[in-house]
C-alpha positions in Angstrom: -20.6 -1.6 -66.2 -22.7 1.8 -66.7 -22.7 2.0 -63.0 -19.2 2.6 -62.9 -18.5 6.0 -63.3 -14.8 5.5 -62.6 -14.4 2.3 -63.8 -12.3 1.3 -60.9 -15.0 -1.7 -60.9 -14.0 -2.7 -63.8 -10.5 -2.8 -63.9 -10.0 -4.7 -60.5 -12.0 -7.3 -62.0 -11.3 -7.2 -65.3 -8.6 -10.8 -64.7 -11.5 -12.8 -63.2 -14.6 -11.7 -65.1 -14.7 -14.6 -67.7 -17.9 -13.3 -69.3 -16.3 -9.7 -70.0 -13.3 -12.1 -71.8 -15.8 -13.9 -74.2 -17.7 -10.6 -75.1 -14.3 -8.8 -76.3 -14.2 -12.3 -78.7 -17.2 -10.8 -80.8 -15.6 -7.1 -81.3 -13.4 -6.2 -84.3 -9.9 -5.2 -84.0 -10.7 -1.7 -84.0 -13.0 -2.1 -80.9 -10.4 -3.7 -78.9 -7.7 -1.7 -79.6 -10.1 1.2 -77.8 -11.3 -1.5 -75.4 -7.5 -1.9 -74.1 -6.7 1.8 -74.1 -9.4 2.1 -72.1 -8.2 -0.4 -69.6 -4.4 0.5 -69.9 -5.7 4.4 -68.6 -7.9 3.1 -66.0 -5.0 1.0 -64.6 -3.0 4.4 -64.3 -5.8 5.8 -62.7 -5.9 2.8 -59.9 -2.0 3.2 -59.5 -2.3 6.4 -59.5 -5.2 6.4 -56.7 -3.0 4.1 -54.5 0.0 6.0 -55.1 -1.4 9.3 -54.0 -2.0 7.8 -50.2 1.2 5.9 -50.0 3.2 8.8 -50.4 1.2 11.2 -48.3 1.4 8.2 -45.7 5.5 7.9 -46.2 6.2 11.3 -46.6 4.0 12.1 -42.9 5.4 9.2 -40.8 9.0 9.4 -42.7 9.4 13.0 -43.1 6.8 15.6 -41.5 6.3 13.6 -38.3 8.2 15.1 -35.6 11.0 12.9 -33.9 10.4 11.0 -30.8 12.8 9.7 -27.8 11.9 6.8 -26.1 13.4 6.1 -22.5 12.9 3.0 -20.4 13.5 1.9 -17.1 12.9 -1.0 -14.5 11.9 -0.7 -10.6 10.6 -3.1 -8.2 8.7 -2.7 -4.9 10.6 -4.9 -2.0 9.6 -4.7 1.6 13.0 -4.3 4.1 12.2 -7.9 5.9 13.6 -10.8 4.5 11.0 -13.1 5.8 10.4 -16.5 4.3 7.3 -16.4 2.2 5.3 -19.1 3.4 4.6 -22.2 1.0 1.8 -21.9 -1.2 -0.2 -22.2 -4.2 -0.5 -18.4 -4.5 3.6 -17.8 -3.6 4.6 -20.6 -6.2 2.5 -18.9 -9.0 4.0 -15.3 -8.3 7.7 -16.4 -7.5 6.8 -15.9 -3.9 6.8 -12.3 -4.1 3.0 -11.9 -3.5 3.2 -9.3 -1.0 5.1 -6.9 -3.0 2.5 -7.3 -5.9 -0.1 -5.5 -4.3 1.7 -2.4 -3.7 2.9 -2.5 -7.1 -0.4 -2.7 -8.4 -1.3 0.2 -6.9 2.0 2.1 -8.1 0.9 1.2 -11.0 -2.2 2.7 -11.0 -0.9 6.0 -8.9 1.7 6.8 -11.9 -1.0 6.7 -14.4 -3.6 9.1 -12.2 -4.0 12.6 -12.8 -2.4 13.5 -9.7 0.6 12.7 -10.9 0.1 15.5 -13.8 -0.6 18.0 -11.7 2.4 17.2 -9.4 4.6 17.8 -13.0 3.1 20.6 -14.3 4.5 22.1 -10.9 8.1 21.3 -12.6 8.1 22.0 -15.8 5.6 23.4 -18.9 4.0 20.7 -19.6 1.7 22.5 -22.7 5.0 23.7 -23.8 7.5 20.9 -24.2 4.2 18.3 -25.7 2.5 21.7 -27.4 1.4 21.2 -31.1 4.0 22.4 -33.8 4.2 23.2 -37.5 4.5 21.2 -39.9 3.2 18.3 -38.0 -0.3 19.4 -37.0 -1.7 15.7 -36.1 0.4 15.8 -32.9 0.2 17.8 -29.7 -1.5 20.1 -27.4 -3.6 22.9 -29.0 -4.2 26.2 -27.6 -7.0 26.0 -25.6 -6.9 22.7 -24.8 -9.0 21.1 -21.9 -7.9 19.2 -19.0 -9.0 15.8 -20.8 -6.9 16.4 -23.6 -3.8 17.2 -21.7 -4.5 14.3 -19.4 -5.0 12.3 -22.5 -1.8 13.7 -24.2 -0.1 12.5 -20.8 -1.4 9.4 -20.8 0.1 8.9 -24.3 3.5 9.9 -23.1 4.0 7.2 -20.7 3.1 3.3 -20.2 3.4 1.5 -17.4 3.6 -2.4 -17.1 3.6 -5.0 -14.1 4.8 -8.2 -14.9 3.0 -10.6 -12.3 5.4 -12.9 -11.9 8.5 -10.9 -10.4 7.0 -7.5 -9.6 8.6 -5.8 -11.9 7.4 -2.4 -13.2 8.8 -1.2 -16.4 8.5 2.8 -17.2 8.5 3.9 -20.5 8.4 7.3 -21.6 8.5 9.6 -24.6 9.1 13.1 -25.3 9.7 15.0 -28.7 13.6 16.0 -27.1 15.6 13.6 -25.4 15.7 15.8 -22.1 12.3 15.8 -21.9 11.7 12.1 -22.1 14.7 11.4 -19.6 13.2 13.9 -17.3 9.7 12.3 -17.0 11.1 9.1 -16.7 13.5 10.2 -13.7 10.1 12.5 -12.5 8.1 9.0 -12.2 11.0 6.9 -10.6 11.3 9.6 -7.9 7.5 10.2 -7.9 7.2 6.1 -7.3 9.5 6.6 -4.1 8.0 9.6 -2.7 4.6 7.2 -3.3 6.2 4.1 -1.2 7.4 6.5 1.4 4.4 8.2 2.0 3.0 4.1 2.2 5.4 3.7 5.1 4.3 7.2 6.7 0.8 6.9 6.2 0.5 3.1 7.5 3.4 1.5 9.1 4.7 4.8 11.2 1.5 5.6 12.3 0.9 1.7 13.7 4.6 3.0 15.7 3.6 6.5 16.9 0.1 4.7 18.0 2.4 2.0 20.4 4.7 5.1 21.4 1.9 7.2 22.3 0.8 4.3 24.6 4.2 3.8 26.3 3.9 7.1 27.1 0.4 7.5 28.8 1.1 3.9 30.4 4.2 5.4 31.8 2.3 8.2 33.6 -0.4 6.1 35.0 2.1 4.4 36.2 3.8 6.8 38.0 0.9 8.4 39.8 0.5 5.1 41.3 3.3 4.9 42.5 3.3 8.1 43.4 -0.1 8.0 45.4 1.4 4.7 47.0 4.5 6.5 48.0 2.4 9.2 49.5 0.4 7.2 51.6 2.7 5.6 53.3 4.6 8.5 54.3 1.2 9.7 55.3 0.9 7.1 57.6 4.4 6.4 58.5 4.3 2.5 57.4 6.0 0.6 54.8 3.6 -2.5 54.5 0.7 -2.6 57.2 0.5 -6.2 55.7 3.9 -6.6 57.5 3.1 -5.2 60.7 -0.3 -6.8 60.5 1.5 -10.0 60.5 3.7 -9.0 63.3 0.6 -8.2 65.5 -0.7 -11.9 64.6 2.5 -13.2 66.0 2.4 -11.3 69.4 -1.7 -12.2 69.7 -0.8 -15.8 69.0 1.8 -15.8 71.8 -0.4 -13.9 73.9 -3.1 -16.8 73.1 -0.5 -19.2 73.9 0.6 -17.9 77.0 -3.6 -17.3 78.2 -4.2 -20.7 77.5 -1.0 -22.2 79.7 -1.9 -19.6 82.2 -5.3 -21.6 82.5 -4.3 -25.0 82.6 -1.7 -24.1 85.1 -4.9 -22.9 87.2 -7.0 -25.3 86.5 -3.9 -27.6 88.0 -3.9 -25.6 90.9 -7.7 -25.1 91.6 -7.2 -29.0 91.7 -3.9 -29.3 93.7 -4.9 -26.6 96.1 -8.1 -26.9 98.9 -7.9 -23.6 99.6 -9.2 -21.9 96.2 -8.0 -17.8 97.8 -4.0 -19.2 97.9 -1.9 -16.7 96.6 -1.1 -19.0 93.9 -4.5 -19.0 92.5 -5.1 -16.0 92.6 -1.7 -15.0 91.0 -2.9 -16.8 88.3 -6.0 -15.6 87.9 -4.6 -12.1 88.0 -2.1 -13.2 85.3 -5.1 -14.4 83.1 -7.1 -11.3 83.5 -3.8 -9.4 82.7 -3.1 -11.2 79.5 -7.0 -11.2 78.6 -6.9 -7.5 79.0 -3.8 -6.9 76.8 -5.3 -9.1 74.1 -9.0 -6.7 74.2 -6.5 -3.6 74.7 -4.6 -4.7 71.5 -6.9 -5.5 69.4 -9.1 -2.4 70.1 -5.7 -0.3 69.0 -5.4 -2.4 65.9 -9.0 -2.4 64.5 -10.3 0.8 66.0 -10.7 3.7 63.6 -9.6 5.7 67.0 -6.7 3.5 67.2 -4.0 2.4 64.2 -6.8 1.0 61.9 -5.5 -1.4 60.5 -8.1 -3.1 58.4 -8.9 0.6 56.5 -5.0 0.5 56.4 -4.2 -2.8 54.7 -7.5 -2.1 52.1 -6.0 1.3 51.1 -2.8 -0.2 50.8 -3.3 -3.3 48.8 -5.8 -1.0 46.5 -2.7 1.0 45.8 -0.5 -1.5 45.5 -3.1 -3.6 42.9 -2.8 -0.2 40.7 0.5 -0.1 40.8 1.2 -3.2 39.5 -1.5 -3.1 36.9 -0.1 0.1 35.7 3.3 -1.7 35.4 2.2 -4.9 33.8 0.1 -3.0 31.6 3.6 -0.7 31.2 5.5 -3.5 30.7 3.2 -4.6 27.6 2.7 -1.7 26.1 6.7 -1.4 26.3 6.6 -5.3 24.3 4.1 -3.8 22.0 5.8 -0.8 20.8 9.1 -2.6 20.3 7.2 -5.2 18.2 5.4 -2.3 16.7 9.0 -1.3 15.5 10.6 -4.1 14.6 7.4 -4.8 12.4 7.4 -1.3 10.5 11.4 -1.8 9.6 10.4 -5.2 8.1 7.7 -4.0 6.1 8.9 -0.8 5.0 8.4 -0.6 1.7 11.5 0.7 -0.8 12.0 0.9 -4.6 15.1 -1.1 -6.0 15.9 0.5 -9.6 16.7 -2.6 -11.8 17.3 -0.6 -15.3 18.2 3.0 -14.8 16.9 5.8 -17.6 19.6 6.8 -20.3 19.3 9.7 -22.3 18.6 8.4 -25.7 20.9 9.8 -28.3 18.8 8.5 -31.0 15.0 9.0 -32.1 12.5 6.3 -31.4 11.8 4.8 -35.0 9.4 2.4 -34.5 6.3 4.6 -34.3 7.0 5.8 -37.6 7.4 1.9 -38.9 4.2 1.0 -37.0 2.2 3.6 -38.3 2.7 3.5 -41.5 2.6 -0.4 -41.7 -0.8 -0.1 -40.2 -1.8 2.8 -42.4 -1.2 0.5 -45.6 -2.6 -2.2 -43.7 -6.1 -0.2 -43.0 -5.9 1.0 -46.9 -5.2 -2.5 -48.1 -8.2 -4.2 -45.8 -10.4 -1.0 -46.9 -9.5 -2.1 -51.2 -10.2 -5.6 -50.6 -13.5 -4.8 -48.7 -14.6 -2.7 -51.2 -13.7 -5.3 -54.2 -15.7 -7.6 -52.1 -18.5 -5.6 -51.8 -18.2 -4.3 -56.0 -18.1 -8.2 -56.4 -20.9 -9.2 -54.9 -23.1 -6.4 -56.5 -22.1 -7.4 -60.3 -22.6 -10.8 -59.3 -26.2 -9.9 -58.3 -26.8 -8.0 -61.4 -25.7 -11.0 -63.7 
């Protein structure tokens, strides 16, 4: 293989290439003595080409690489009412804990914003506890860095996981000290709460202070009716003109009673008497006219707007007394409403339940290391077979 400047070609396929085999039968002893110190150098060159990577790779992720700390820790959003969650297909595939999957879903997605950055760069240096130090170069913050990069570097530092079936998020965290990584950890539990609070402010307390707010103006509409109806009838000096109207009825009625036996007594005594100017007669006539003229007289006091006027009376009255009592039924359910209103936002107050408190870890977090440089080797090893592939298919072209 001229091509082959290295002769790495040759020497990976130097066991499968048949043809090479039965052209080495037609050289002298000579010739294959240099023919296999040829190959025997070339295979130290290919070890020697592996070998170079695999230690750079070990002595990075087992020695150069700085130490990490991992911390983890388990929360759940619950809501404070222990209503039964009703039967259904949704409830039965989520445990029944549907309604606390929402919120946590946006938890979720809170803890991971950039918001919650800036909130802990407001407690501690962020660019200097996750800033880039010698000798390992490939990790952290440069000088200069840009707001991407640090939110990227944050990003890095923590993962956040729902599991759909119970609700419960698990926080990891890492830092390059264990302080560090306990304190973001404990930072994003507390930062969770303060989150699920300001859920309960923002939503449930304002529904209350909304009801409250219309207790109260119910309350004073309410009391300037009754205020105005109070008013009027001291004004007037009557309790219920309703009542007194009644009253009057009563003493027209007997009045009407008494008018109409006053004229069938005299229509008895026109007929019993020949002489129609007997004092009887005309005592009852003068009886009639009497109780005809208290009737007009009566009347004219009651219904004259010179006299008690009643009708103006009993319409002012029962239009006060129809506020009043729509101001206190309309009192009375806001009062319903705001209790409800109450009784509602303690039940669906939100609150974190910490399943799996943080520990400071007293150890480093291996497994990065073991990842990495399993999938370092792994890359390398898919990279040599790719390119024997490719070498393989070219000298099978050119045969």
């Amino acid at each position: 293989m001229k091509g082959d400047r290295l002769g790495i070609g040759k020497l990976i396929f130097r066991s499968g290439n048949k043809k090479a085999e039965n052209l080495n039968d037609g050289l002298s002893d000579e010739e294959r003595e240099l023919e296999r110190k040829i190959n025997k150098s070339q295979q130290k060159y290919l070890i020697l080409l592996f070998s170079i990577p695999l230690i750079v790779l070990f002595t990075y992720f087992y020695g150069i690489g700085r130490k990490r700390f991992f911390v983890r820790s388990d929360i759940v959003v619950r809501k404070a009412g222990n209503n039964t969650p009703s039967l259904n297909i949704g409830n039965l595939l989520t445990g029944g804990n549907a309604l606390s999957l929402e919120d946590s879903r946006y938890l979720r997605t809170y803890l991971e914003s950039p918001q919650v950055l800036s909130d802990l760069k407001k407690r501690i240096d962020f660019f200097e506890l996750y800033k880039m130090k010698r000798p390992d170069y490939l990790v952290g913050l440069k000088k200069g860095y840009t707001q991407e990069s640090e939110y990227d570097m944050f990003r890095r530092q923590i993962t956040v996981t729902l599991n759909e079936i119970d609700g419960i998020l698990r926080i990891r965290t890492l830092g390059f000290d264990p302080e560090t990584s306990l304190f973001l950890n404990q930072f994003l539990i507390k930062t969770s709460e303060d989150f699920v609070n300001s859920l309960n402010q923002n939503i449930f307390k304002k529904q209350l202070v909304f009801a409250e707010e219309e207790v109260k103006q119910n309350s004073k509409k309410l009391e300037l009716a009754t205020k105005l109806l109070n008013k009027y009838q001291q004004k007037n000096q009557i309790m219920n003109p309703l009542i007194d109207f009644s009253a009057k009825g009563s003493f027209f009625l007997a009045l009407e009673d008494e008018l109409v036996r006053k004229k069938i007594n005299l229509s008895l005594a026109t007929k019993r008497f020949i002489d129609q100017n007997s004092p009887e007669i005309i005592d009852l006539k003068e009886q009639i006219k009497e109780i005809e003229s208290s009737i007009k007289k009566e009347k004219e006091l009651i219904l004259s707007p010179m006299g008690k006027d009643l009708n103006r009376k009993i319409a002012r009255f029962m239009e006060l007394e129809f506020d009043k009592k729509y101001y206190e039924d309309l009192y009375k359910t806001s009062l319903i409403a705001a209790e409800k209103a109450r009784i509602d936002s303690l039940q669906q107050q939100r609150f974190i339940a910490i399943i799996t408190n943080p520990i400071k870890p007293e150890n480093e977090w291996k497994y990065w290391r073991h990842k990495g440089f399993i999938t370092a080797v792994s890359v390398m090893m898919v990279s040599f077979f790719l390119i024997k592939f490719i070498i393989s298919m070219a000298d099978s072209h050119k045969n």
